[in-house]
N, C-alpha and C positions, 0 to 999 in steps of 0.2 A: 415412277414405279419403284426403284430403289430406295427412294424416301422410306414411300410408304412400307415395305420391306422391313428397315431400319424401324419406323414405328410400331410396328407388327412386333419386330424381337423386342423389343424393348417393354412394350405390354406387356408379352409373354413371360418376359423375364421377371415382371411386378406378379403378376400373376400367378408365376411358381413359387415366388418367394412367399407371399400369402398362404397357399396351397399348403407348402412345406411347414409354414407355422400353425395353421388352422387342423392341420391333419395331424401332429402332434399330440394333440387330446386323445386318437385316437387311431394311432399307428396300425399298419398293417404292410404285409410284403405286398399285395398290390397296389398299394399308394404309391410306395418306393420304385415299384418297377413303370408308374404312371409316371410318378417324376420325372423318373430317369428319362421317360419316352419325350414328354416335355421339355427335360433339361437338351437332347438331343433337338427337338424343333427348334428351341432357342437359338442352340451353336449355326445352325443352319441358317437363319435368320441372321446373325450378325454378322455372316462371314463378307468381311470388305477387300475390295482392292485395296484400299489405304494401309499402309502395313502400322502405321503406327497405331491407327485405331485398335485393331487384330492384335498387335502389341498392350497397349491398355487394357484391351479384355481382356487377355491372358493373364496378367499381372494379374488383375483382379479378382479373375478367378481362382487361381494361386493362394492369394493372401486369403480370400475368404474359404477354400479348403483347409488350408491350413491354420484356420483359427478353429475351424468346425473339428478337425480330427484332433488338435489339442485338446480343444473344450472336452470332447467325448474321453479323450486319454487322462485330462487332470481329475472328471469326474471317474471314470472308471478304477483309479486311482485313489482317490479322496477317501473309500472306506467300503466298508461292505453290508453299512445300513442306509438301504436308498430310499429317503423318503418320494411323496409322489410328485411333488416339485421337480425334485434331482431326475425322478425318469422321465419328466415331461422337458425338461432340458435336453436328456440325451436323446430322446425323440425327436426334439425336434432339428438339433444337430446332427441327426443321422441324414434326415429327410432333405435339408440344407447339402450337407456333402452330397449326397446322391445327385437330387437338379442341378450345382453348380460344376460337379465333375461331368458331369454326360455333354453340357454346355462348353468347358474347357476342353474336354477332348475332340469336338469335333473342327472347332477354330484351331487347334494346332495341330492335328492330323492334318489340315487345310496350308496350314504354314511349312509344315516339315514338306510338303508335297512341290510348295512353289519355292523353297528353300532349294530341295534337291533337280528341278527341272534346269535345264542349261539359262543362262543370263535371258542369253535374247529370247526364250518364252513368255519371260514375266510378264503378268498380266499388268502391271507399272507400264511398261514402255511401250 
């Protein structure tokens, strides 16, 4: 059952990422807040007892906000004549941050929770 679990987030997680890029062309605040709702099944879906896994999605997650709110900063940045390329870049990096932060947040809300609970609860031992 957890397998399949794992293969569910992991769909999902292809899934939004497509999402995020195909709705680009054609951005809206409810797509962003679908995202998010997606990006939030995601986190839910990968959350594992393995701490190292939950550690590599976190990282991952990280690195790829962190490339998405660059990209939207260097382009916001870059000038003040946007062609429709350059918005369809920040569109789609908005939609990107959105699903991988909602995903990020719920894995280390999850982490900070078993971080803080005394030794002997971890769900490890």
């Amino acid at each position: 059952m957890t397998m399949n679990l794992f293969k569910a987030g992991r769909w999902c997680f292809i899934l939004g990422l497509v999402i995020a890029v195909a709705v680009g062309f054609n951005s809206s605040s409810y797509m962003l807040a679908f995202l998010f709702l997606l990006g939030l099944v995601v986190g839910f879906l990968n959350i594992s007892r393995d701490e190292k896994r939950n550690t590599s999605f976190l990282v991952s997650a990280a690195f790829l906000i962190l490339v998405g709110m660059g990209g939207l900063q260097s382009l916001g940045v870059a000038g003040t004549r946007y062609t429709k390329m350059v918005l369809l870049v920040i569109s789609i990096l908005r939609n990107l941050v959105a699903f991988v932060s909602a995903s990020g947040l719920v894995v280390s809300l999850r982490n900070v929770f078993v971080l803080s609970s005394p030794l002997s609860s971890k769900p490890n031992q």
